[in-house]
VMD Tcl script that builds the backbone (N, CA, C; Angstrom):
set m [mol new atoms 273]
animate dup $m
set s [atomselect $m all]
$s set {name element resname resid chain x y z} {
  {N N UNK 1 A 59.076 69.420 43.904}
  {CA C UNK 1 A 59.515 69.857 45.215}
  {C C UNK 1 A 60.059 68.646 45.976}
  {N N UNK 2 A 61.222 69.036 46.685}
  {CA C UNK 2 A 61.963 67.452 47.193}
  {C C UNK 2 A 60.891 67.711 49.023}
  {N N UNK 3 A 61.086 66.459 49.599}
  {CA C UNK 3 A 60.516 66.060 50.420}
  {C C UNK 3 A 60.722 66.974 51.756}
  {N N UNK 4 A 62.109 67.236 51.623}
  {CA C UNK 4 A 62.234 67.951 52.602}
  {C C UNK 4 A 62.414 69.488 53.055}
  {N N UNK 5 A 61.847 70.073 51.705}
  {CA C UNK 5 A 61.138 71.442 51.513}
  {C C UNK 5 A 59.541 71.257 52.005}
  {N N UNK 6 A 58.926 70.423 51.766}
  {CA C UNK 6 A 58.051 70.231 51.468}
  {C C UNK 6 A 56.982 70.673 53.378}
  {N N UNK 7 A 57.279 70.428 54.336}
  {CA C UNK 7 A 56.896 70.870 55.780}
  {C C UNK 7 A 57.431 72.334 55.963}
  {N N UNK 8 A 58.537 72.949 55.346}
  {CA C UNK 8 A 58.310 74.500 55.443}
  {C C UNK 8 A 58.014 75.309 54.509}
  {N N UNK 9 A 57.499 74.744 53.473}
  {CA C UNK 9 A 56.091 75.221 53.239}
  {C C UNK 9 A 54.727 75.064 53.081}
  {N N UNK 10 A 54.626 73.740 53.402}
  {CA C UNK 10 A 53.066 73.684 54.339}
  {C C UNK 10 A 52.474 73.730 55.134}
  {N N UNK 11 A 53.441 73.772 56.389}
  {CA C UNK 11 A 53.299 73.685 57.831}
  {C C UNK 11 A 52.735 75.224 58.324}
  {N N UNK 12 A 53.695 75.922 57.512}
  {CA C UNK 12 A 53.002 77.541 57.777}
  {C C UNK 12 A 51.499 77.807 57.552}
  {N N UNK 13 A 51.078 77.508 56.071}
  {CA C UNK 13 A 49.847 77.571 55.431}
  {C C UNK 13 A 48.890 76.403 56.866}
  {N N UNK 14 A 49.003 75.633 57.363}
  {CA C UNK 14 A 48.202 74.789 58.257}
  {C C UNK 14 A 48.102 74.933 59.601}
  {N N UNK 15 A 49.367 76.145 59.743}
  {CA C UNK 15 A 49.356 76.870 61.500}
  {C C UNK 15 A 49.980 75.628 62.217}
  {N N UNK 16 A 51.191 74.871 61.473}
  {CA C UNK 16 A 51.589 74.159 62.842}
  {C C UNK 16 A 53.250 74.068 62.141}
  {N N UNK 17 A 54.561 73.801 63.504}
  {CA C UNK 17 A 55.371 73.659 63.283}
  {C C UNK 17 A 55.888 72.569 62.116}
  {N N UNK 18 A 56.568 72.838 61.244}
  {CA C UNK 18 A 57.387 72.208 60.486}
  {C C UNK 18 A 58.041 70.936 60.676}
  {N N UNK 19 A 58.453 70.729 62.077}
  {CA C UNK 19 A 58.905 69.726 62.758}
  {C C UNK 19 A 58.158 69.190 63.618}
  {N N UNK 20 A 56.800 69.254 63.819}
  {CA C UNK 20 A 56.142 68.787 65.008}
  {C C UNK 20 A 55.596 67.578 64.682}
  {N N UNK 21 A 55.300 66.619 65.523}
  {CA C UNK 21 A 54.296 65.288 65.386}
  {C C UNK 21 A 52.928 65.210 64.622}
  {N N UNK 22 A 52.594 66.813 64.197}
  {CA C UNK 22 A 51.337 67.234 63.375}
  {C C UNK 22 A 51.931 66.805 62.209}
  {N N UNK 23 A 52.881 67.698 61.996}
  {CA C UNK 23 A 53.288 68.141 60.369}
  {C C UNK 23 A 53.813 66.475 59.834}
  {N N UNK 24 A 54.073 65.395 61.034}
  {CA C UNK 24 A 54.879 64.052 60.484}
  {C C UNK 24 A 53.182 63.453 59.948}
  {N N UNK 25 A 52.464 63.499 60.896}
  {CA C UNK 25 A 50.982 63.095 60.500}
  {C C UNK 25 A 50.264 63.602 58.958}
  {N N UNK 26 A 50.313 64.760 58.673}
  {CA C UNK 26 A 50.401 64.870 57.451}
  {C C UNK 26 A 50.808 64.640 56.104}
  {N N UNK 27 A 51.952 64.462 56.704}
  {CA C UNK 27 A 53.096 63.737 55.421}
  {C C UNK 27 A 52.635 62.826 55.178}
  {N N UNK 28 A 52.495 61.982 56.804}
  {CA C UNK 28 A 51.996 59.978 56.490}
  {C C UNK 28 A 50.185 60.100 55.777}
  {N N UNK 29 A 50.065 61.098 56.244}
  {CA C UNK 29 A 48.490 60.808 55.804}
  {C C UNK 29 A 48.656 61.110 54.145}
  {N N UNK 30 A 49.062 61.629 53.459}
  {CA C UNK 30 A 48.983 61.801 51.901}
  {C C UNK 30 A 49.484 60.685 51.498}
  {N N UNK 31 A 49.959 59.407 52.305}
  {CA C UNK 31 A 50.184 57.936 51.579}
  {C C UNK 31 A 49.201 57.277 51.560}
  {N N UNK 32 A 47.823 57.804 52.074}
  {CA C UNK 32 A 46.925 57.237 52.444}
  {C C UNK 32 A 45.903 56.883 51.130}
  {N N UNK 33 A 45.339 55.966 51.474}
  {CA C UNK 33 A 44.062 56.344 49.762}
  {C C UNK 33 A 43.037 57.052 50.387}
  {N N UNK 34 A 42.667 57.941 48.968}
  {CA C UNK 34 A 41.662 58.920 48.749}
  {C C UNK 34 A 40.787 59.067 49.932}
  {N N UNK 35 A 40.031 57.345 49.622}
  {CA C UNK 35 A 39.419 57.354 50.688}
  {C C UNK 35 A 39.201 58.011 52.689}
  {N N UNK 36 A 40.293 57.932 52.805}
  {CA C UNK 36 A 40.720 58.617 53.960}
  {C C UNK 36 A 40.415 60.332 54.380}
  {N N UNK 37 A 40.808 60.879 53.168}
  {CA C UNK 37 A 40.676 62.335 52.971}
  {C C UNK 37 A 39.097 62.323 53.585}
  {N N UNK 38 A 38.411 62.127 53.180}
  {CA C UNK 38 A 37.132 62.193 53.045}
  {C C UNK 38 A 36.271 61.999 54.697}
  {N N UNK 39 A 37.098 60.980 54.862}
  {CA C UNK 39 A 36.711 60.509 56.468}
  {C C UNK 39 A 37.226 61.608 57.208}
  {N N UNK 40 A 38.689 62.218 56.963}
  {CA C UNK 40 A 39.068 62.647 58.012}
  {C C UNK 40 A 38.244 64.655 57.590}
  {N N UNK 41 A 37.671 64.560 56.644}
  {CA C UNK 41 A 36.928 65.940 56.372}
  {C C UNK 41 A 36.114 65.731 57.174}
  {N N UNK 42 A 34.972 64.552 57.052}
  {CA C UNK 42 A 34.101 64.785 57.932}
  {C C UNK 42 A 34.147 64.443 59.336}
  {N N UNK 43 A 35.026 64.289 59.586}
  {CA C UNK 43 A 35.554 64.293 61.371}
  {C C UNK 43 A 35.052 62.621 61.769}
  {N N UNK 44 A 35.270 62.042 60.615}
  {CA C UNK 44 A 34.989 60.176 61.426}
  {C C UNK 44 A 36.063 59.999 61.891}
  {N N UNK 45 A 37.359 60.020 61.542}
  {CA C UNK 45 A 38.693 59.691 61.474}
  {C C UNK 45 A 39.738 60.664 62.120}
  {N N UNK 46 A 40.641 60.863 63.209}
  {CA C UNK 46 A 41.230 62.032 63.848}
  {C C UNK 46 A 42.686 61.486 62.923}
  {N N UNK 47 A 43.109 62.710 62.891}
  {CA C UNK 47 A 44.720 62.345 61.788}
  {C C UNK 47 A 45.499 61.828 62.930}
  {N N UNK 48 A 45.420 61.885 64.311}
  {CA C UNK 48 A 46.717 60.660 64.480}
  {C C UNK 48 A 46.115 59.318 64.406}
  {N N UNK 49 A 45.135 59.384 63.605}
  {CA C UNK 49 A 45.048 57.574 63.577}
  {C C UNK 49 A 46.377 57.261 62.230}
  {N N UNK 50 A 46.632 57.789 61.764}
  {CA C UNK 50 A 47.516 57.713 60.666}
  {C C UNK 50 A 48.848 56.860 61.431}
  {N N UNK 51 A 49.164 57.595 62.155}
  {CA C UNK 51 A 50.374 56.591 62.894}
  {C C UNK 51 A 50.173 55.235 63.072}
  {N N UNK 52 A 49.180 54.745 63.108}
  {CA C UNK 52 A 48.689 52.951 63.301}
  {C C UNK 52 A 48.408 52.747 61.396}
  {N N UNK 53 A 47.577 53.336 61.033}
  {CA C UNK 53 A 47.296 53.254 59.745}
  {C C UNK 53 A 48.529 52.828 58.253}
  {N N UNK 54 A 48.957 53.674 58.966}
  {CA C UNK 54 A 50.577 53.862 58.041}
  {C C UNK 54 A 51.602 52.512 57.852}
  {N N UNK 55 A 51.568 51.562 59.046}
  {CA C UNK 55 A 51.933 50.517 59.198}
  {C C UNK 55 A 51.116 49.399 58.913}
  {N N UNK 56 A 49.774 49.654 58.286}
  {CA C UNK 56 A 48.812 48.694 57.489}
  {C C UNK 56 A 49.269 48.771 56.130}
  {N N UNK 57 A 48.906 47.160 55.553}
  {CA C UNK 57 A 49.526 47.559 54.159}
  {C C UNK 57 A 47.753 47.636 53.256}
  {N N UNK 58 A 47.996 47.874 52.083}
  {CA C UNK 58 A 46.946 48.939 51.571}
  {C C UNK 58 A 45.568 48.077 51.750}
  {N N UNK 59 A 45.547 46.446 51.584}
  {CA C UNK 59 A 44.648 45.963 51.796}
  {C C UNK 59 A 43.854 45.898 52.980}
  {N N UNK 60 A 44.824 45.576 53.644}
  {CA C UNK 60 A 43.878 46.170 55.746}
  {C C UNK 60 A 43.279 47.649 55.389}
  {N N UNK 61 A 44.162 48.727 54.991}
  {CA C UNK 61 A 43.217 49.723 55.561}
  {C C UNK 61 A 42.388 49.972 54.424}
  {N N UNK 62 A 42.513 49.731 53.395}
  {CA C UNK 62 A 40.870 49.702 52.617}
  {C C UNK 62 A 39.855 48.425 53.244}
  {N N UNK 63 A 40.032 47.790 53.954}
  {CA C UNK 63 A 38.912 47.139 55.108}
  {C C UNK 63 A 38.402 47.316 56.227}
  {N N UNK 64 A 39.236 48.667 56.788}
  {CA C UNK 64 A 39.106 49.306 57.599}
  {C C UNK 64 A 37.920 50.525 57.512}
  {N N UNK 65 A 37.755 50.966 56.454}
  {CA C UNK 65 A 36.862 52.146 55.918}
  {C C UNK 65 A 35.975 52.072 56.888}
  {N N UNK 66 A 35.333 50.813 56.469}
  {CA C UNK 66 A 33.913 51.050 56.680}
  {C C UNK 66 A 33.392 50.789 58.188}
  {N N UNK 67 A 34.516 50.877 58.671}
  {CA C UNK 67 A 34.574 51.240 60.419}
  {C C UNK 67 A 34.305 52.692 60.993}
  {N N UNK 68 A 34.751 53.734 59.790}
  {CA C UNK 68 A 34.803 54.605 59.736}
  {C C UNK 68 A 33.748 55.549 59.411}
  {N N UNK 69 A 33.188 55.347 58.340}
  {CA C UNK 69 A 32.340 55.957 57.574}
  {C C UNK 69 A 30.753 56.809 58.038}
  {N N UNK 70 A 30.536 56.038 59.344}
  {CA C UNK 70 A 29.376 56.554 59.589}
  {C C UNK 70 A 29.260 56.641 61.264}
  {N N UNK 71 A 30.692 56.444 62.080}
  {CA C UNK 71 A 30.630 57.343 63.108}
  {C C UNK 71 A 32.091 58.007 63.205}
  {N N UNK 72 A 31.701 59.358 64.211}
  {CA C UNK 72 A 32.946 60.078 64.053}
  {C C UNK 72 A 33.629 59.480 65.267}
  {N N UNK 73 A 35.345 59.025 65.314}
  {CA C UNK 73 A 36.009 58.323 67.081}
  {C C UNK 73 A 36.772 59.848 67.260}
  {N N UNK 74 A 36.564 59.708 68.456}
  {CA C UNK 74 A 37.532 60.344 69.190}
  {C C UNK 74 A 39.181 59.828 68.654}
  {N N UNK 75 A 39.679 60.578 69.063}
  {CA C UNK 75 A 41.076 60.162 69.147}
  {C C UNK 75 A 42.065 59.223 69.865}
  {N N UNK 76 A 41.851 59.156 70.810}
  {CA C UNK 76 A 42.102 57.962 71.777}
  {C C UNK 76 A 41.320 56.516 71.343}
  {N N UNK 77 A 40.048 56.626 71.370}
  {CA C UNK 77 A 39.312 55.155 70.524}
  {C C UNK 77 A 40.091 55.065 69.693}
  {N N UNK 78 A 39.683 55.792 68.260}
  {CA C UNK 78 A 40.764 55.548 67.063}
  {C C UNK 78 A 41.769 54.974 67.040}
  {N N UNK 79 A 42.748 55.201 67.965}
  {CA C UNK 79 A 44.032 54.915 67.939}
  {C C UNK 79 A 44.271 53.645 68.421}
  {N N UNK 80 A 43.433 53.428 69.744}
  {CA C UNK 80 A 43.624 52.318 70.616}
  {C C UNK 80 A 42.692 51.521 69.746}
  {N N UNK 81 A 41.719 51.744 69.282}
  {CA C UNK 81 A 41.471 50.391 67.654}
  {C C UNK 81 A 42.015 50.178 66.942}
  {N N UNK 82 A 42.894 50.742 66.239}
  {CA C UNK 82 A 43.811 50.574 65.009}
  {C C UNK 82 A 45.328 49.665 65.695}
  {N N UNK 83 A 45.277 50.314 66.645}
  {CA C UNK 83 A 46.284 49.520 67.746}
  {C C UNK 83 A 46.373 48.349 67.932}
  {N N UNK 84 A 45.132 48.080 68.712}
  {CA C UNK 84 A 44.763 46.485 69.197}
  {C C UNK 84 A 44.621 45.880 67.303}
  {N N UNK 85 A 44.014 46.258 66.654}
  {CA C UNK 85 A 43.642 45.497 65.652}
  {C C UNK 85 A 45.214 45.426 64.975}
  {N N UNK 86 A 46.323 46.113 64.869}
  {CA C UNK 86 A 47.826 45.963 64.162}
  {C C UNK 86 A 48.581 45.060 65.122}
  {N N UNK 87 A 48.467 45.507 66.185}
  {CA C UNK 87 A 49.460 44.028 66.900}
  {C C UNK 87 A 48.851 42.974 66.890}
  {N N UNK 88 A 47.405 42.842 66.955}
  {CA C UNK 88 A 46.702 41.695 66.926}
  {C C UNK 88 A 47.038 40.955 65.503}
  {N N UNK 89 A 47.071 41.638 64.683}
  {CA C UNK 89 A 47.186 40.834 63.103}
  {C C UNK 89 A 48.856 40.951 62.782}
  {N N UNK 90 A 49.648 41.379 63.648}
  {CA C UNK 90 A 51.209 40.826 64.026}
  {C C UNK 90 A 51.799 39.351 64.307}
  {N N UNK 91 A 50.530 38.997 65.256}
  {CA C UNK 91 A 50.989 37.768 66.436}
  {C C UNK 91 A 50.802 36.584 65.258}
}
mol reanalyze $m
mol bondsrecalc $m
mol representation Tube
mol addrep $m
């Protein structure tokens, strides 16, 4: 299946638009390792952390896990950690 079939027909099956800022979060999140799935099942991890995540290369966010693993963030924390911690390791 080419890539860009690929949001109208999953987006339906997940109850959200095809084109929305959800359905881009999804896409980025299946680049993710395994690991991730798992976090974001048990509600440690909110999927727009993926937008900060996505711009880590694979070694940061497998060091990141275990930030994760044993409390659940809100969405706003999440983000604004992954945040501060990506521009911070920019400078």
């Amino acid at each position: 299946m080419e890539a860009a079939e690929l949001p109208k027909i999953v987006a339906p099956l997940l109850g959200i638009k095809p084109k929305s800022r959800d359905m881009k979060f999804w896409l980025d999140w299946m680049e993710l390792q395994p690991e991730y799935d798992e976090l974001l099942r048990l509600g440690h991890i909110p999927l727009a952390a993926v937008s900060v995540l996505i711009k880590l290369d694979e070694t940061d966010r497998a060091a990141l896990v275990r930030f994760f693993e044993k409390l659940s963030w809100s969405r706003s924390n999440a983000v604004n950690f992954l945040t501060w911690l990506y521009e911070t390791s920019r400078r």
